[in-house]
C-alpha positions as CSV (number, residue, x, y, z in Angstrom):
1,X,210.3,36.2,90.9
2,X,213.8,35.2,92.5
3,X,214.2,33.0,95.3
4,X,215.4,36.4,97.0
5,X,212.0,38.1,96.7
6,X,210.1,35.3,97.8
7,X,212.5,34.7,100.9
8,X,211.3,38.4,101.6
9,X,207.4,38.1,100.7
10,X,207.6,35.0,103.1
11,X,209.6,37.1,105.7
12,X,206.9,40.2,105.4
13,X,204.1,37.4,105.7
14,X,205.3,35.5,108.7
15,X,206.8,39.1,110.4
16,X,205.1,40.5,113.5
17,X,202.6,43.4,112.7
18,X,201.4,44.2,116.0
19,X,203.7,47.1,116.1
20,X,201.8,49.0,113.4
21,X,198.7,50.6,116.2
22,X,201.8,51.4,118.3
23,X,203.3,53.3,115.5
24,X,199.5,54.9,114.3
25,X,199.1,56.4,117.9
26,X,202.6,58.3,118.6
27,X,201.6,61.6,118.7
28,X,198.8,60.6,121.5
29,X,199.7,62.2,125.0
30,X,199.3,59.2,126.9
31,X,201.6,57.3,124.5
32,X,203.7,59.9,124.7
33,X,204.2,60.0,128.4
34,X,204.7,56.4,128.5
35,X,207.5,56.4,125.7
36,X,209.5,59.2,127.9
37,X,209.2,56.8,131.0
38,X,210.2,53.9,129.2
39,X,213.5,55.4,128.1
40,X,214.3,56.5,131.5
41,X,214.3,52.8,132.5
42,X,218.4,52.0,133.0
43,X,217.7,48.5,132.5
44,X,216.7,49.3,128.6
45,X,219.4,48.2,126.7
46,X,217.2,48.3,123.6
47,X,215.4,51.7,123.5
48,X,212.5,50.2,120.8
49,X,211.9,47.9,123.6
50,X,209.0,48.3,125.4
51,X,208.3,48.1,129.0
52,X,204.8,48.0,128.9
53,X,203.5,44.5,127.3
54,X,201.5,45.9,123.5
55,X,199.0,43.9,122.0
56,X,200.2,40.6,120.2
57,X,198.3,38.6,118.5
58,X,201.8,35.9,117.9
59,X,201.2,32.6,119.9
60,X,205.1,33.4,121.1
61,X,204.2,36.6,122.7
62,X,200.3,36.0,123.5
63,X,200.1,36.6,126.7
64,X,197.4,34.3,129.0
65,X,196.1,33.6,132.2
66,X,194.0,30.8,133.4
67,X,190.1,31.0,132.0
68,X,189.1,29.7,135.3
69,X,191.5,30.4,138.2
70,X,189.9,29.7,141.5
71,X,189.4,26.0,140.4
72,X,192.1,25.3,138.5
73,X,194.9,27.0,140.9
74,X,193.1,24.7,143.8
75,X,193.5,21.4,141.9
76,X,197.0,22.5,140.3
77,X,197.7,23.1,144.3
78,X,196.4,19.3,145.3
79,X,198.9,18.0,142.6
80,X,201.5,19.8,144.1
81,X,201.2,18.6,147.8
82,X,201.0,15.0,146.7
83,X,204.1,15.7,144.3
84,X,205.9,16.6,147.2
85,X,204.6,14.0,149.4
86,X,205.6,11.5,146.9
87,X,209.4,12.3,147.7
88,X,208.8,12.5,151.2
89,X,207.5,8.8,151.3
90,X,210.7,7.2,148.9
91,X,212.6,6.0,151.6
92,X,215.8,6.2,149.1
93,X,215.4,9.8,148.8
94,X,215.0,10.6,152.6
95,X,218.1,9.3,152.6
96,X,220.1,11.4,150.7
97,X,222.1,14.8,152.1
98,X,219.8,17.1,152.6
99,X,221.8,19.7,149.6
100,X,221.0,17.2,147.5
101,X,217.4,16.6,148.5
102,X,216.9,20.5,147.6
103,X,218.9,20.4,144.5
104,X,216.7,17.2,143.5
105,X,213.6,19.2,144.1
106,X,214.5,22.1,142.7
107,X,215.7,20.2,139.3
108,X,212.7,17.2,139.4
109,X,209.2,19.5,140.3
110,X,208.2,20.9,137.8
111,X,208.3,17.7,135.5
112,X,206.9,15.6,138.4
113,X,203.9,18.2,138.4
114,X,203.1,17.9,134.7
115,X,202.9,14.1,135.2
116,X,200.6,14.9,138.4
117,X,198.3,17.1,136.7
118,X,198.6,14.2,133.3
119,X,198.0,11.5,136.0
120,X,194.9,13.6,137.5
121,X,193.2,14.6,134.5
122,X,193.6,18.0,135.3
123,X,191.9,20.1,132.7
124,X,192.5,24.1,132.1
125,X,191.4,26.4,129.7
126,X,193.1,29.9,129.2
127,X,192.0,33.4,127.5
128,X,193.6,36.4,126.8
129,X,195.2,38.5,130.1
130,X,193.6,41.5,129.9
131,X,195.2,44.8,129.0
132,X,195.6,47.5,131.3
133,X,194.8,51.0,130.7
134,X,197.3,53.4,130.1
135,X,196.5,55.4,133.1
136,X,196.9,52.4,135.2
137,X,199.9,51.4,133.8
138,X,201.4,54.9,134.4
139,X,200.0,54.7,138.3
140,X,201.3,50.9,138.3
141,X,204.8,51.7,137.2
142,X,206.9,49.9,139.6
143,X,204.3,47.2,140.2
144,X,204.1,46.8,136.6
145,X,207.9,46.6,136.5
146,X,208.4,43.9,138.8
147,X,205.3,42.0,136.6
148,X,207.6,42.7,133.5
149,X,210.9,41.0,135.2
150,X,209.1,37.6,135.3
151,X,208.3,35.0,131.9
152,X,204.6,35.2,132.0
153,X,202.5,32.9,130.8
154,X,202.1,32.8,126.2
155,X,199.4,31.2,124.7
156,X,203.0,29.0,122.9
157,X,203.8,28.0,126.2
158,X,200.5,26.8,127.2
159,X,200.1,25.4,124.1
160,X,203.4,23.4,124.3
161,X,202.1,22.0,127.7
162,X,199.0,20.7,126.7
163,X,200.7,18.9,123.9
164,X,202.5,17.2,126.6
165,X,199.7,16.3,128.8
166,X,198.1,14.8,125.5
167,X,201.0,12.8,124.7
168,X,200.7,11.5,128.0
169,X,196.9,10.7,128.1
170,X,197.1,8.6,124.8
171,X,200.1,6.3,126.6
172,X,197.4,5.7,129.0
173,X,199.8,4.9,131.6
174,X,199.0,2.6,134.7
175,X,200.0,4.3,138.7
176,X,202.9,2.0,138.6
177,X,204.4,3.2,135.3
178,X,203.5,6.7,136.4
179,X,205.7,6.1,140.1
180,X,208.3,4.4,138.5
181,X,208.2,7.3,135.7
182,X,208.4,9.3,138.7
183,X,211.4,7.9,140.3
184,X,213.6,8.2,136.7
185,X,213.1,11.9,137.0
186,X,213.5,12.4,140.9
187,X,216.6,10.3,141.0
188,X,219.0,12.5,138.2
189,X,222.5,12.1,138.8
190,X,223.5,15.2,135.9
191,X,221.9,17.7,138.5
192,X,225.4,19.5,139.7
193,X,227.1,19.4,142.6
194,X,225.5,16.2,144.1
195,X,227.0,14.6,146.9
196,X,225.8,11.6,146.2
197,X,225.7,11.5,142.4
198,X,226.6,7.4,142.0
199,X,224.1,6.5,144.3
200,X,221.8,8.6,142.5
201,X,222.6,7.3,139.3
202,X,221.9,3.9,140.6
203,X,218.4,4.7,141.9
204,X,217.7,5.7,138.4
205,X,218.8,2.8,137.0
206,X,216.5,0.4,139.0
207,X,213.7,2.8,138.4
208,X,213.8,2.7,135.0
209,X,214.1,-0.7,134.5
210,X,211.3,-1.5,137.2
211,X,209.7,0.9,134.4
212,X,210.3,-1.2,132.0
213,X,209.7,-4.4,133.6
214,X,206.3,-3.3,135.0
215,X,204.6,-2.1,131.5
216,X,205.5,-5.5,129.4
217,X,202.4,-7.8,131.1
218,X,200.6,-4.7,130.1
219,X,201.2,-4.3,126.6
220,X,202.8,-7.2,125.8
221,X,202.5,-7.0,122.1
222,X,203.3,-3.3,122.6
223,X,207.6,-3.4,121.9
224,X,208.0,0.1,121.7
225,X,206.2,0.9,124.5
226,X,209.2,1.7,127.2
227,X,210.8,3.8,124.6
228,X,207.7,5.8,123.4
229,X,207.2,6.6,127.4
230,X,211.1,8.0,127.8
231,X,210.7,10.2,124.2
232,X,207.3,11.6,126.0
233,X,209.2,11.9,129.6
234,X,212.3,14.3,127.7
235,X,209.4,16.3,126.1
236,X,208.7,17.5,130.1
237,X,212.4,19.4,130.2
238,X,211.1,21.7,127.3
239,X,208.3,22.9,129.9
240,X,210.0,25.8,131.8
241,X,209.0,26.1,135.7
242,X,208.3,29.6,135.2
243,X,205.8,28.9,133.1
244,X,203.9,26.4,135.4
245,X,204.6,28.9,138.3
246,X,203.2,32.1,136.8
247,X,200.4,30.4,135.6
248,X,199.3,27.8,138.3
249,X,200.6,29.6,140.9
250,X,201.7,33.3,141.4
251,X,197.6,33.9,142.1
252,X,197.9,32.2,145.3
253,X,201.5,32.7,146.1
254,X,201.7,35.9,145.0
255,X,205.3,37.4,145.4
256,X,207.1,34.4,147.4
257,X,208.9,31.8,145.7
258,X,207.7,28.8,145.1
259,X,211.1,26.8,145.8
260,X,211.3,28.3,148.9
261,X,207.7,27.0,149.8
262,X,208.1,23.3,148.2
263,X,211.4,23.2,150.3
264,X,209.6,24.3,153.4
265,X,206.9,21.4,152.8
266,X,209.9,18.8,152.1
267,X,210.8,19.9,155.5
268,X,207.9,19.4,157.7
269,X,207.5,15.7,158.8
């Protein structure tokens, strides 16, 4: 066999097959009806795209919800308010400009939460969202639409987040490393138009080496502490707030925005 044919055994092994019910059922009416309304969608660029979610059993495309939402969307909310307090009560950050108190917040809460929900213990487990009928899809159109237009939740993503929270958990991290942690990702002077970008940058500065400084009577033998916590701390930009949103939060919030909220809670002294 040629290294061609076993690039394409590999690619038929590793290829998405969840296509092949779609393809068994065309001639049913119902599949029928919701192929013609598909099509008539204008934002279609792709016609063998679907806008109705088929089953997929890839980890990219998995779609899931929280096992156990009223619990978990309660304490994923008491992680929130105290992430938001937390930049209410830095003295440094009240005062910045305003602007750039937003555009911090907007840039910095979603990694601040994961560390809240790390710090917290938070645990979440997540199943399959269920599939709606055909029928209800075709009565749901539009509300199914406006579902469609948001990144929900894949079983990847989730994944991807727990690693994080388990990288975390084995640094064992004491509140002081966690605050100052804090402070390196509230305080980011490459967030754009900043008014105040070199104050910024200094803020960081003295927050990280406070970092630093804080975790060496700690782990004193420990030399590679400081730079195992900043490789774990860049793994929280590959978390997307969408993802944390529409899985944490769109129960509760249902269609407001969740910036528009935090800012509203930055706001009220």
């Amino acid at each position: 066999m040629t290294i061609e044919d076993h690039r394409e055994v590999s690619d038929m092994d590793t290829a998405c097959h969840c296509t092949e019910h779609r393809d068994r059922n065309t001639n049913a009416i119902l599949y029928n009806i919701l192929s013609q309304m598909e099509y008539r969608d204008p934002r279609q660029s792709n016609p063998n795209h679907s806008l109705f979610s088929h089953p997929c059993h890839c980890d990219r495309r998995r779609r899931v919800c929280l096992k156990k939402p009223s619990k978990t969307c309660q304490e994923a909310s008491a992680v929130l308010v105290k992430t938001v307090h937390f930049m209410k009560n830095l003295p440094a950050f009240n005062q910045l400009p305003l602007n750039d108190q937003f555009s911090l917040l907007q840039k910095c809460w979603a990694p601040l939460f994961i560390l809240g929900l790390a710090q917290e213990g938070v645990c979440f487990e997540v199943t399959d969202t269920p599939a709606d009928s055909m029928l209800k899809k075709i009565l749901l159109n539009c509300q199914e639409s406006l579902d469609m237009e948001r990144e929900q939740p894949t079983l990847a993503g989730v994944s991807k987040l727990k690693s994080c929270l388990k990288r975390f958990g084995s640094l064992d991290l004491s509140p002081k490393e966690y605050a100052y942690l804090k402070g390196t990702l509230i305080f980011n002077p490459d967030v754009p138009e900043l008014n105040a970008a070199l104050f910024i940058e200094g803020l960081q500065q003295e927050a990280q080496k406070a970092l630093k400084e804080v975790g060496q009577p700690l782990h004193p033998d420990d030399h590679g502490r400081f730079a195992r916590i900043l490789l774990a701390a860049s793994m929280l930009q590959t978390i997307t707030p969408t993802l944390l949103t529409e899985l944490f939060f769109r129960p509760l919030i249902g269609q407001a925005d969740l910036v528009e909220l935090l800012v509203e809670m930055l706001l009220f002294r």
